[in-house]
C-alpha positions in Angstrom: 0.0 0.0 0.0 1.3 3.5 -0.7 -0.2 5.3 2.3 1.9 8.6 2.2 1.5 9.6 -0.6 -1.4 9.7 -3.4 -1.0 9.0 -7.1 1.0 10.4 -9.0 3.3 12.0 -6.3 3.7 8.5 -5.0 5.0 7.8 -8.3 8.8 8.4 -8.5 10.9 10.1 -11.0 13.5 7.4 -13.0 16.2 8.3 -15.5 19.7 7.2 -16.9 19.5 11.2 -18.9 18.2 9.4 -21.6 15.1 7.9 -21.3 12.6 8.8 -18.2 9.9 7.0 -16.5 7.4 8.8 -14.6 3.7 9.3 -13.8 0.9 9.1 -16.5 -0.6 12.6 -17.4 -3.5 13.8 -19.3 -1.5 15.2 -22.5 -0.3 11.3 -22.5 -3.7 9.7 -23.7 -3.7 10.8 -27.3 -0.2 8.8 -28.0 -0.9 6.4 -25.6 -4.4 5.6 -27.8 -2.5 5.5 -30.9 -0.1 3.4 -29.2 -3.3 0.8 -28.2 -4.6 0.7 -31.8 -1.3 0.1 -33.7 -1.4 -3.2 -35.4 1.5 -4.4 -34.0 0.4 -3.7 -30.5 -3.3 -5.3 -30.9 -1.1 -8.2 -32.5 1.2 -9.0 -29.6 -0.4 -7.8 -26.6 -3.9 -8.5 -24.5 -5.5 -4.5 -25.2 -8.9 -4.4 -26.8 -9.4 -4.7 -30.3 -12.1 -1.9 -30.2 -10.0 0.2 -27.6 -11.8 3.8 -27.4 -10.0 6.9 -26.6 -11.9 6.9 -23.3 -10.3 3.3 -22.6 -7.1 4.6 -23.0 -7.4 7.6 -20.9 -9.3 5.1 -17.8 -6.2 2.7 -17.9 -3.5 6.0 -17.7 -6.0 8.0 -15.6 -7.8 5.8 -13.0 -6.5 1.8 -13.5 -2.7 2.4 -13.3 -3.5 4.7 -10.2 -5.7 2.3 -8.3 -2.7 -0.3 -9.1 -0.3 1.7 -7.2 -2.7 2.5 -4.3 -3.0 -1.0 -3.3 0.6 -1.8 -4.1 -0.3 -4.5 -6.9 1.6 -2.8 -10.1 4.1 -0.1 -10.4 2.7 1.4 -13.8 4.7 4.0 -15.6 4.6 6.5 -18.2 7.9 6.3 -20.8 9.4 9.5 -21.9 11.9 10.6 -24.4 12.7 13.3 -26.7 11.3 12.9 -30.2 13.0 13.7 -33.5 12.1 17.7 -32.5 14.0 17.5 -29.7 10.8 17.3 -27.5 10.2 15.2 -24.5 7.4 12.9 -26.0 5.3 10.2 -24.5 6.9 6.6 -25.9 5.1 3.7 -24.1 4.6 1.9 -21.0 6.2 -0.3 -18.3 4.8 -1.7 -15.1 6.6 -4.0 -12.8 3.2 -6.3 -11.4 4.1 -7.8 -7.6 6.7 -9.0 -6.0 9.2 -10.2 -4.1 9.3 -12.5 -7.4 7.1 -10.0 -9.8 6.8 -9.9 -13.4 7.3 -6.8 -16.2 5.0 -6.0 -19.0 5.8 -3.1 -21.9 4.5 -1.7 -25.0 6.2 1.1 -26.9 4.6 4.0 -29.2 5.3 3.7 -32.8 7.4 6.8 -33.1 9.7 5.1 -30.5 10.7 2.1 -31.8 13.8 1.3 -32.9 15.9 3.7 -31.1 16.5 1.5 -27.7 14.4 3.5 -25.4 12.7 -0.1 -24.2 15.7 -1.4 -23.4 16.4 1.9 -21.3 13.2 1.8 -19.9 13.2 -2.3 -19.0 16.9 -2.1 -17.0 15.7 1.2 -15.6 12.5 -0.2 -13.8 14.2 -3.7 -12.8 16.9 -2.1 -11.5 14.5 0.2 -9.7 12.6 -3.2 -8.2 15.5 -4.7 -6.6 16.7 -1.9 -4.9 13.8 -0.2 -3.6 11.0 -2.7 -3.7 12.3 -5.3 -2.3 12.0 -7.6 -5.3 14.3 -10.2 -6.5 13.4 -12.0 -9.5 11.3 -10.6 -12.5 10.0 -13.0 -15.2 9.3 -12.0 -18.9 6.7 -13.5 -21.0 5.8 -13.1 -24.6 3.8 -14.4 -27.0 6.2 -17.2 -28.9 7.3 -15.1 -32.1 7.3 -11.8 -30.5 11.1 -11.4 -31.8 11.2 -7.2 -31.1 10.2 -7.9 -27.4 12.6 -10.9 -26.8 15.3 -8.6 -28.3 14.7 -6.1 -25.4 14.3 -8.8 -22.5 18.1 -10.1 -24.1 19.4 -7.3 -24.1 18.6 -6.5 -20.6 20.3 -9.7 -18.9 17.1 -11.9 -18.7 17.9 -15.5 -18.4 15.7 -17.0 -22.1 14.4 -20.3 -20.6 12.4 -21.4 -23.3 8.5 -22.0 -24.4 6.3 -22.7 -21.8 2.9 -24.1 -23.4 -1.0 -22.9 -22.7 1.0 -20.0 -20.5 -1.7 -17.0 -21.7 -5.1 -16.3 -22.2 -5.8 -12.8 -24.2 -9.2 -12.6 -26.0 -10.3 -15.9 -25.5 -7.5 -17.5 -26.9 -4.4 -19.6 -25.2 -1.3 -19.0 -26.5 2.2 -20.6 -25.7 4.6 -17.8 -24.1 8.2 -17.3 -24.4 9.8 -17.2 -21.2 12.6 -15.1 -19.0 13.6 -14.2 -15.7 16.5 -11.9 -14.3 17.3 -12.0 -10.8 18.4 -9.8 -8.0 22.2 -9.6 -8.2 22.1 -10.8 -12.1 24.0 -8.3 -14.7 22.1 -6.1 -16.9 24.1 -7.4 -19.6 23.3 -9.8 -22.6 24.0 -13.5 -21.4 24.5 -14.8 -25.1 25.7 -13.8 -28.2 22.8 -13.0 -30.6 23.6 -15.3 -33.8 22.6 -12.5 -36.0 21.7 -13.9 -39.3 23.2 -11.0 -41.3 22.7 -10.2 -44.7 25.7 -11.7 -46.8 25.5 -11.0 -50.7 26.6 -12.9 -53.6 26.6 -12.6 -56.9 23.5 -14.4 -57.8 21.8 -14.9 -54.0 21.1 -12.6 -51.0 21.4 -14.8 -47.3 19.2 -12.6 -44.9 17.1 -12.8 -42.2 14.0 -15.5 -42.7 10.4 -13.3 -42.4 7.1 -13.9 -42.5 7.1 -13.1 -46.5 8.7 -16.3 -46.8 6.7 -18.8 -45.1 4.3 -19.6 -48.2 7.9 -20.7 -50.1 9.0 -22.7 -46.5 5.6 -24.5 -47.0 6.0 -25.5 -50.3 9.6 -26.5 -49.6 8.5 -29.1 -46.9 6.0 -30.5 -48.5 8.0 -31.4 -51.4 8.4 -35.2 -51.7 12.1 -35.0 -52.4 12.4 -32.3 -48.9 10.8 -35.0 -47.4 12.6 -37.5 -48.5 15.9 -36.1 -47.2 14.7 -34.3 -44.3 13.1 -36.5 -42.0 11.1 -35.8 -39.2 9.1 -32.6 -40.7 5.4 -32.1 -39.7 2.5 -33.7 -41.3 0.9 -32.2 -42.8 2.9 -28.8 -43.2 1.2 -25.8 -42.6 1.6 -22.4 -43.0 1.5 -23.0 -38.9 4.6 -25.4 -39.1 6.2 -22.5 -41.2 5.4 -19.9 -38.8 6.9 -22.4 -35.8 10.1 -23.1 -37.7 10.6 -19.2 -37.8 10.1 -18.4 -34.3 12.1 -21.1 -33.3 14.9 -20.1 -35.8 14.6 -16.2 -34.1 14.9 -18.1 -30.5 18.0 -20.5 -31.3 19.3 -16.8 -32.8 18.7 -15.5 -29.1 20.3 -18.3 -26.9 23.6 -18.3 -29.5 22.5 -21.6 -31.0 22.1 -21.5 -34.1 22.5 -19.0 -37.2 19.3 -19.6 -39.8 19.6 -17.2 -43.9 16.4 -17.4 -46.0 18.6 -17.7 -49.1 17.0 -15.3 -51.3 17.2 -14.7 -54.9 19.6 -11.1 -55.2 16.8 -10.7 -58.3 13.9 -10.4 -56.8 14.2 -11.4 -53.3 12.4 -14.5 -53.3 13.1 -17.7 -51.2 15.4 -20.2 -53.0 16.1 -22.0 -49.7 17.5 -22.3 -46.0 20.8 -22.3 -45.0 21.7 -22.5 -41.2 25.2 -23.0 -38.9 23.9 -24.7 -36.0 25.4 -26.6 -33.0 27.0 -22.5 -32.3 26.9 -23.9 -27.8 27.5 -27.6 -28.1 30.4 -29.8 -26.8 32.7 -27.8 -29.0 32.0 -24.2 -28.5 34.2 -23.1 -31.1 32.7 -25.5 -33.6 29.2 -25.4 -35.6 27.3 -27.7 -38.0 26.2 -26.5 -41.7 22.7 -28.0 -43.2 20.4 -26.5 -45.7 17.3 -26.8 -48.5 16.7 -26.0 -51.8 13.0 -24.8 -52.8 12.2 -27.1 -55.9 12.3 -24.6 -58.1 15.9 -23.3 -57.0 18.0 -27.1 -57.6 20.2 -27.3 -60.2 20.9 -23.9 -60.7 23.9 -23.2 -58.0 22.5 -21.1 -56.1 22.9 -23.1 -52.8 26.1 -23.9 -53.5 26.5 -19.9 -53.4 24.8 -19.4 -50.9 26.5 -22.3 -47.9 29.5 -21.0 -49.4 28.5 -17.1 -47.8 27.8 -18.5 -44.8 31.0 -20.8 -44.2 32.7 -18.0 -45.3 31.1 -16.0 -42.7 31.1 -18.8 -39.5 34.7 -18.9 -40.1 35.4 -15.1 -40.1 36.9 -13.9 -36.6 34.6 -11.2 -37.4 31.5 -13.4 -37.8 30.6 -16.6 -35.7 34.5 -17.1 -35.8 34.1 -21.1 -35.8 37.5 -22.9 -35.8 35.9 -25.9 -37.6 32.4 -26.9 -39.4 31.1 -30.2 -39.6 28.2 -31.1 -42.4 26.3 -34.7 -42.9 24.6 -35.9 -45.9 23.1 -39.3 -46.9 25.2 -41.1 -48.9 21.7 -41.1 -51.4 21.5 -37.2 -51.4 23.9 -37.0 -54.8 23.3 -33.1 -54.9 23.9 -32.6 -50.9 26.9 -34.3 -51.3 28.2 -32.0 -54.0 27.6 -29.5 -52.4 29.9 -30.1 -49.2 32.9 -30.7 -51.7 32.0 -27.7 -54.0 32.0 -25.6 -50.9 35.5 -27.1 -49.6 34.3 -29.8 -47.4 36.6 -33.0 -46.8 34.7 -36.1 -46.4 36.1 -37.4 -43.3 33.7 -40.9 -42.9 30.4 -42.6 -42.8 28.4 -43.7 -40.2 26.5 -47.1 -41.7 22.7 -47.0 -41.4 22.6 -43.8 -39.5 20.2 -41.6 -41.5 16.6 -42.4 -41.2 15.1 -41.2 -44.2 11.3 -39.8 -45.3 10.2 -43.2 -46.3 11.7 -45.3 -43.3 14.2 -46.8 -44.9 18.2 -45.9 -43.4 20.8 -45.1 -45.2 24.3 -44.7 -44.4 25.5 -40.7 -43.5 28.7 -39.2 -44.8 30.6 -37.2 -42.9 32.1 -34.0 -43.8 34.3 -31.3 -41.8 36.4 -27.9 -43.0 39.2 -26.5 -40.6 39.4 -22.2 -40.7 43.0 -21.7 -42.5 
């Protein structure tokens, strides 16, 4: 309970000089209403689809006060300068309980991108351990929610992984990525992002995979000869499967484990494939494994052959995943996969017999390739 003081002189005053976090006030609703209806808010967080202006201006202007009256949620305004130089509304945050309490955040449109959330985040933890007594704080976000994942990274959180049936927001369950940073805990990142970064080639692009792309993914995986080699792929594939193979590939990213390129055609952008370094925290830290795909209608043209040899050129690179060696299996049926690990400087060093289950249940024996940095 805060019984000295009422709202909003009960709220205090945070800042690192940058960014500021303070008490909701009336010139706040109009942004903070635009902030509500943005797609990309009503896509990843619980506010009403049909949100009013006067709903907005009850949650600043009476819910977030009653919250901090009876001690539940510590709910504030975010505040930075916009591109005139004026100190602007940006978003909220509110740290909810406690001693172990949990954060929630949204950010206006006109902030995004600048790291103002990040600011905001490590401001109000750091706020909750030493003056509220707290001493954990747990994230949650909707699985895919990449932007919000990228803030609770960058702010130390432990990433623990995917916790099913975890939220219920407009009648729906939804399975929740999952953090916590505790009391004591740097505010620092505790992996290295394995930033897919765009590497161009002649005839391909390797880049980032997107949403764009998941209608190619689809028709890649449910391509007999994909299926044939790649074993173990949903059945049916959906453009659901697609859309869990990316938000997996942007989690693996975040823990440091793996490195996923759409390879895109540098014509016109389109999917050709998938090419990932994988394997970044195994055993062998200084190691990674190389696999990829060809869409049907990219084989036979090189353009995979391109595009692994990019990326080994970039896992090897001090500069990029600086990798001191890459391993890379294949089937000893998989004729073009094959040719592809020597084209691209793989040295066949073995084969395991009857190792590779194939799309049809058969086995079949699994070459094994590696490729030392010079």
């Amino acid at each position: 309970m805060t019984d000295e003081l009422p709202w909003p002189l009960c709220v205090p005053v945070l800042t690192d000089g940058e960014v500021t976090l303070r008490a909701h006030t009336p010139d706040d609703v109009d942004d903070l209403h635009t902030m509500s209806t943005d797609p990309e808010t009503l896509r990843w967080t619980s506010v009403p689809l049909d949100q009013p202006r006067e709903g907005s201006e009850d949650f600043a202007l009476r819910q977030i006060p009653a919250w901090w009256a009876d001690g539940s949620n510590a709910g504030f305004a975010i505040e930075a300068l916009d591109d005139d130089g004026r100190p602007r509304f940006a978003g909220n945050v509110d740290l909810r309980g406690g001693p172990v309490a949990s954060i929630g955040y949204a950010l206006a449109p006109w902030a995004r991108g600048r790291g103002v959330m990040r600011r905001a985040v490590d401001l109000v933890v750091q706020w909750g351990f030493a003056e509220r007594g707290v001493e954990a704080v747990h994230w949650s976000a909707h699985v895919g929610n990449e932007t919000s994942l990228r803030v609770a990274h960058a702010c130390g959180f432990e990433l623990l992984g995917t916790t099913p049936a975890s939220l219920h927001e407009r009648g729906r369950v939804l399975d929740a990525w999952t953090a916590v940073i505790r009391f004591g805990d740097a505010p620092t990142p505790r992996t290295r992002w394995a930033e897919p970064v765009v590497l161009e080639g002649e005839r391909v692009r390797l880049r980032p995979l997107r949403e764009g792309d998941l209608l190619r993914v689809v028709q890649a995986c449910t391509d007999p000869v994909t299926r044939q080699w790649v074993d173990g792929l949903p059945d049916p594939y959906t453009l659901a499967s697609a859309a869990d193979f990316l938000a997996d590939s942007v989690w693996h990213a975040a823990t440091g484990e793996k490195a996923t390129w759409a390879i895109a055609d540098a014509d016109d952008d389109e999917l050709a494939g998938l090419v990932s370094v994988m394997g970044l925290r195994g055993l062998d830290p200084t190691s990674g494994e190389v696999g990829y795909w060809a869409h049907p209608d990219a084989r036979g043209r090189g353009l995979v052959t391109e595009a692994v040899t990019l990326a080994v050129r970039h896992a090897l690179d001090p500069a990029g995943l600086d990798r001191r060696r890459l391993t890379l299996h294949a089937a000893a049926g998989n004729a073009p996969s094959n040719a592809i690990a020597v084209r691209t400087g793989f040295e066949r060093v073995g084969t395991e017999r009857q190792a590779e289950r194939l799309g049809d249940g058969r086995y079949d024996d699994l070459h094994a390739y590696d490729l030392l940095r010079a």
